[in-house]
Backbone as XML, in Angstrom:
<?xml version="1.0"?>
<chain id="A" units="angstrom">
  <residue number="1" name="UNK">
    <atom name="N" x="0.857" y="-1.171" z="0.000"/>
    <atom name="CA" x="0.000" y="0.000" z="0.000"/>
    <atom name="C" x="0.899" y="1.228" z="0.000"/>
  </residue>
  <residue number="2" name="UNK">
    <atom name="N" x="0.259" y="2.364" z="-0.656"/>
    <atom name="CA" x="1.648" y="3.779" z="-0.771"/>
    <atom name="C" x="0.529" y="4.420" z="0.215"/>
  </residue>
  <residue number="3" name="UNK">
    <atom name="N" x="1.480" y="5.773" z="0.090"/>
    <atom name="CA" x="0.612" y="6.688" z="1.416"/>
    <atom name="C" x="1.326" y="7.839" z="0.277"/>
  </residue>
  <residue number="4" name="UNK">
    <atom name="N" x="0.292" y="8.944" z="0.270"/>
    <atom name="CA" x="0.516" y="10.094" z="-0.166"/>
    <atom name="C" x="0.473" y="11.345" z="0.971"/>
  </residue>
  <residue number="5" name="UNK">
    <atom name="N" x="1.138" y="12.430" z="1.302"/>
    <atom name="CA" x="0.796" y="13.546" z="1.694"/>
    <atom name="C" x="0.148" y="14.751" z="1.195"/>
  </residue>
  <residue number="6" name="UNK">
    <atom name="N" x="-1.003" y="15.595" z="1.601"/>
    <atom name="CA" x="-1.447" y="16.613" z="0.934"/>
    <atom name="C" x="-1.601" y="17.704" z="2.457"/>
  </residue>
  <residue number="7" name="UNK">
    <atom name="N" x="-1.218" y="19.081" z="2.099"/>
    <atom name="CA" x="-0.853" y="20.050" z="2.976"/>
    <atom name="C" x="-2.656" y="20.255" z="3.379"/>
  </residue>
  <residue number="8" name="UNK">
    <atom name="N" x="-3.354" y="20.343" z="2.097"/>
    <atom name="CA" x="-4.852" y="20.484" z="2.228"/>
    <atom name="C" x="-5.625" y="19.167" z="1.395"/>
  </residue>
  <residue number="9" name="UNK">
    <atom name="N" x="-6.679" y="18.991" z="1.682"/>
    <atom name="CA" x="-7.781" y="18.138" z="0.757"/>
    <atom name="C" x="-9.164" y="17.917" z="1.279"/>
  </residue>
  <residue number="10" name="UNK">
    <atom name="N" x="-9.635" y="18.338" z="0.244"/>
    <atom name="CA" x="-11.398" y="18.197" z="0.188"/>
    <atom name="C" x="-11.477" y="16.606" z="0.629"/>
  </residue>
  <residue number="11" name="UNK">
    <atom name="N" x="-12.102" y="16.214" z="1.708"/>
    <atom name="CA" x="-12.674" y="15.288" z="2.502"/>
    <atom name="C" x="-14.114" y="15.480" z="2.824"/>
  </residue>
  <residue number="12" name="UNK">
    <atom name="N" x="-15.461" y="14.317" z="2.580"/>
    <atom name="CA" x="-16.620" y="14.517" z="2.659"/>
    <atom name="C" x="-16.955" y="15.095" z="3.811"/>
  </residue>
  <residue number="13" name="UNK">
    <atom name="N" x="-16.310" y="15.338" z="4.796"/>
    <atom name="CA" x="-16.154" y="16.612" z="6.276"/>
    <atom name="C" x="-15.993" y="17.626" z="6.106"/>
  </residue>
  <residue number="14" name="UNK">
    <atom name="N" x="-15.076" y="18.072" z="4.847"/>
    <atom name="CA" x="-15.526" y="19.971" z="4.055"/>
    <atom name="C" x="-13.415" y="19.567" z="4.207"/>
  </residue>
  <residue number="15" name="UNK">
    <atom name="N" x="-12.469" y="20.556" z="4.056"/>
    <atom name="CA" x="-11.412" y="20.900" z="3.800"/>
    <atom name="C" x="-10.587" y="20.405" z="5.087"/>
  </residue>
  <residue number="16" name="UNK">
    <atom name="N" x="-9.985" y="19.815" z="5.382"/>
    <atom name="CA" x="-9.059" y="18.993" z="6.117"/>
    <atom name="C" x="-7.544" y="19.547" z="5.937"/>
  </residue>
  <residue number="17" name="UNK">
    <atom name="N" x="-6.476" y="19.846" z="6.719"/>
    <atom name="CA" x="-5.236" y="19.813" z="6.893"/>
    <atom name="C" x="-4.271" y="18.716" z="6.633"/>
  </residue>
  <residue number="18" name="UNK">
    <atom name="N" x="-3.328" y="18.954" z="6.700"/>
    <atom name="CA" x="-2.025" y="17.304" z="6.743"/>
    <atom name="C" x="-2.714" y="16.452" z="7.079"/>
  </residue>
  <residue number="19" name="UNK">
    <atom name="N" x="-3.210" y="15.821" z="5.082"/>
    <atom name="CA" x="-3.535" y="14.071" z="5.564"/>
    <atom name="C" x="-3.016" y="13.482" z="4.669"/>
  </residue>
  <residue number="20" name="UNK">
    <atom name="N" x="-2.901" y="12.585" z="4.812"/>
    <atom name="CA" x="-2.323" y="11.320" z="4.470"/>
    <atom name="C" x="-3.334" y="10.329" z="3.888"/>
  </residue>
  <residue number="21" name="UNK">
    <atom name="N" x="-3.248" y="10.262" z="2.585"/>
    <atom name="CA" x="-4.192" y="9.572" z="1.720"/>
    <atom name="C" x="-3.718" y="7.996" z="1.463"/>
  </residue>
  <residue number="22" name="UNK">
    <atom name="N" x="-3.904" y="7.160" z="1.929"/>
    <atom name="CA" x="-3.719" y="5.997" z="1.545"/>
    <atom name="C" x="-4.313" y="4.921" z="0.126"/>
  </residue>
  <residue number="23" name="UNK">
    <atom name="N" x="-3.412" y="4.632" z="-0.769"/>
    <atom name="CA" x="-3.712" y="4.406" z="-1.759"/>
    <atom name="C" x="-3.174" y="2.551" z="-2.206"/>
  </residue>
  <residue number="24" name="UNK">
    <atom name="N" x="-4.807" y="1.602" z="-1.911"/>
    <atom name="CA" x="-4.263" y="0.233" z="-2.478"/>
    <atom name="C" x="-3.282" y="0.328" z="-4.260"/>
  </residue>
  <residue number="25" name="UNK">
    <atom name="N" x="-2.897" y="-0.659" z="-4.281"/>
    <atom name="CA" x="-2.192" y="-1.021" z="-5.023"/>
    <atom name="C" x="-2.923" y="-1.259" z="-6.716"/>
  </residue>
  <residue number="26" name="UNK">
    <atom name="N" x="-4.189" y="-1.231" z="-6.620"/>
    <atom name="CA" x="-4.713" y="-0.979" z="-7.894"/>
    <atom name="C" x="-5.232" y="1.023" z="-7.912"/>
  </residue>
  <residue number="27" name="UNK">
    <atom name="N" x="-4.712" y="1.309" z="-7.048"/>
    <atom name="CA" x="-5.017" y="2.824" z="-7.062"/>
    <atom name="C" x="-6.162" y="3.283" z="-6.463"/>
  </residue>
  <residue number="28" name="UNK">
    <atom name="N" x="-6.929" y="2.470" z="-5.805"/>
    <atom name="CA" x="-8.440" y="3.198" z="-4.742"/>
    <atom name="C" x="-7.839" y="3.821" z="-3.720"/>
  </residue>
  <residue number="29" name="UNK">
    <atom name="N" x="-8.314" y="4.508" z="-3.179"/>
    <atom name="CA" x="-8.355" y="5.585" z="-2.008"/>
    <atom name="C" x="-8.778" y="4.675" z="-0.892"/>
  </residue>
  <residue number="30" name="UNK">
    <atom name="N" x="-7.979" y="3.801" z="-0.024"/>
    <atom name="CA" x="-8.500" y="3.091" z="1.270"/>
    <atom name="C" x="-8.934" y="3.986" z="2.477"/>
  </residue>
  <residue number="31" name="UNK">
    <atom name="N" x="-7.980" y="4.723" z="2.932"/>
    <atom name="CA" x="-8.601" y="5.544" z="3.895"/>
    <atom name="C" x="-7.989" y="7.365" z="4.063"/>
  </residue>
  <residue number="32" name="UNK">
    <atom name="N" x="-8.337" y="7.620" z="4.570"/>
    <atom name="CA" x="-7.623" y="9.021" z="4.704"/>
    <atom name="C" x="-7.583" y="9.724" z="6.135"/>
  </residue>
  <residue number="33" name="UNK">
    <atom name="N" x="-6.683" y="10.451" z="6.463"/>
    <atom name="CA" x="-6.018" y="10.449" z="8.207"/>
    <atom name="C" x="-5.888" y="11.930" z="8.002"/>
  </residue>
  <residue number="34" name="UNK">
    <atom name="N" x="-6.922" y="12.718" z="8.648"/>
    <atom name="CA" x="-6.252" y="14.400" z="8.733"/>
    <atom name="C" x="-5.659" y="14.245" z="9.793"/>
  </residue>
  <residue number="35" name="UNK">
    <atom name="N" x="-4.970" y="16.033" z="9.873"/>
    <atom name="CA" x="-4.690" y="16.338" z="11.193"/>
    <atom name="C" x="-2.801" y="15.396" z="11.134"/>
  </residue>
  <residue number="36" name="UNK">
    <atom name="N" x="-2.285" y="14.883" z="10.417"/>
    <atom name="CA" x="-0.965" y="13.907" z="10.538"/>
    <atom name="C" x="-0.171" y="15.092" z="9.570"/>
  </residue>
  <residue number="37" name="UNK">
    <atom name="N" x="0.863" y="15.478" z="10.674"/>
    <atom name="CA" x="1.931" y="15.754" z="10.286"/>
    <atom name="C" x="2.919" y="15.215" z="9.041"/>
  </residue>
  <residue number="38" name="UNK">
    <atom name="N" x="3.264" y="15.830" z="8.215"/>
    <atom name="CA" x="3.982" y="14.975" z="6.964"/>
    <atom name="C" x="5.298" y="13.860" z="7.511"/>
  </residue>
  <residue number="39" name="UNK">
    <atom name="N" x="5.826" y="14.315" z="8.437"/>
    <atom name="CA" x="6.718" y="12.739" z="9.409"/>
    <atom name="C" x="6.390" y="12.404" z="10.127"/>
  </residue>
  <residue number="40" name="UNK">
    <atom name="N" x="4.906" y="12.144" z="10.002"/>
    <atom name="CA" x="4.258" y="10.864" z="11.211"/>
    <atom name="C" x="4.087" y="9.440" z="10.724"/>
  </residue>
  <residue number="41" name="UNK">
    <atom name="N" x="4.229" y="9.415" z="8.979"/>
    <atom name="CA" x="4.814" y="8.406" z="8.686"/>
    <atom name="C" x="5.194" y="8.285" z="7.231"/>
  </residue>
  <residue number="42" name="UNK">
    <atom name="N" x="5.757" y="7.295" z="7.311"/>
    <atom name="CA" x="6.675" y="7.624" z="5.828"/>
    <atom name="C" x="5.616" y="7.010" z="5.099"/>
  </residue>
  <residue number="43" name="UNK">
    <atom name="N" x="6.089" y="7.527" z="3.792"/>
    <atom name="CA" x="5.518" y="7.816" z="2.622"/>
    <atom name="C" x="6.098" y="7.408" z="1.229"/>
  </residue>
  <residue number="44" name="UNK">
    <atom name="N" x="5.366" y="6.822" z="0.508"/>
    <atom name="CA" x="5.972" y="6.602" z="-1.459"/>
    <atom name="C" x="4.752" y="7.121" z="-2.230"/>
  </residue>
  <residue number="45" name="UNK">
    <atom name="N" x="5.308" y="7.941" z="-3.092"/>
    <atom name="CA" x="3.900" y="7.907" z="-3.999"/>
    <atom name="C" x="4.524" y="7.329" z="-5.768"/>
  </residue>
  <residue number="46" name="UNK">
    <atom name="N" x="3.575" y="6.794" z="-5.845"/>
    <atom name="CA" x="3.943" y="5.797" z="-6.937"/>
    <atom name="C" x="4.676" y="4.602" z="-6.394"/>
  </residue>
  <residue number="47" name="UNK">
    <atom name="N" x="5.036" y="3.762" z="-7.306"/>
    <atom name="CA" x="5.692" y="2.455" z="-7.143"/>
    <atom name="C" x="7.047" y="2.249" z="-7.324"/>
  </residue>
</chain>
């Protein structure tokens, strides 16, 4: 699974801060984590 960072992102809760978008391996959106600092955990985007 990759993990992406975004400083902002539209989340069905309205505009969210540092989250961390988690992305399976065929490319769906599994979950998403506001409020996480960009080194709260590491990260790849792409393969």
């Amino acid at each position: 699974m990759n993990a992406i960072y975004a400083p902002e992102a539209l989340l069905p809760a309205g505009w969210a801060r540092e989250v961390i978008i988690e992305i399976d391996d065929r490319g769906d959106i599994v979950s998403t984590q506001p409020d996480r600092p960009q080194g709260a955990q590491s990260m790849r985007a792409g393969r």
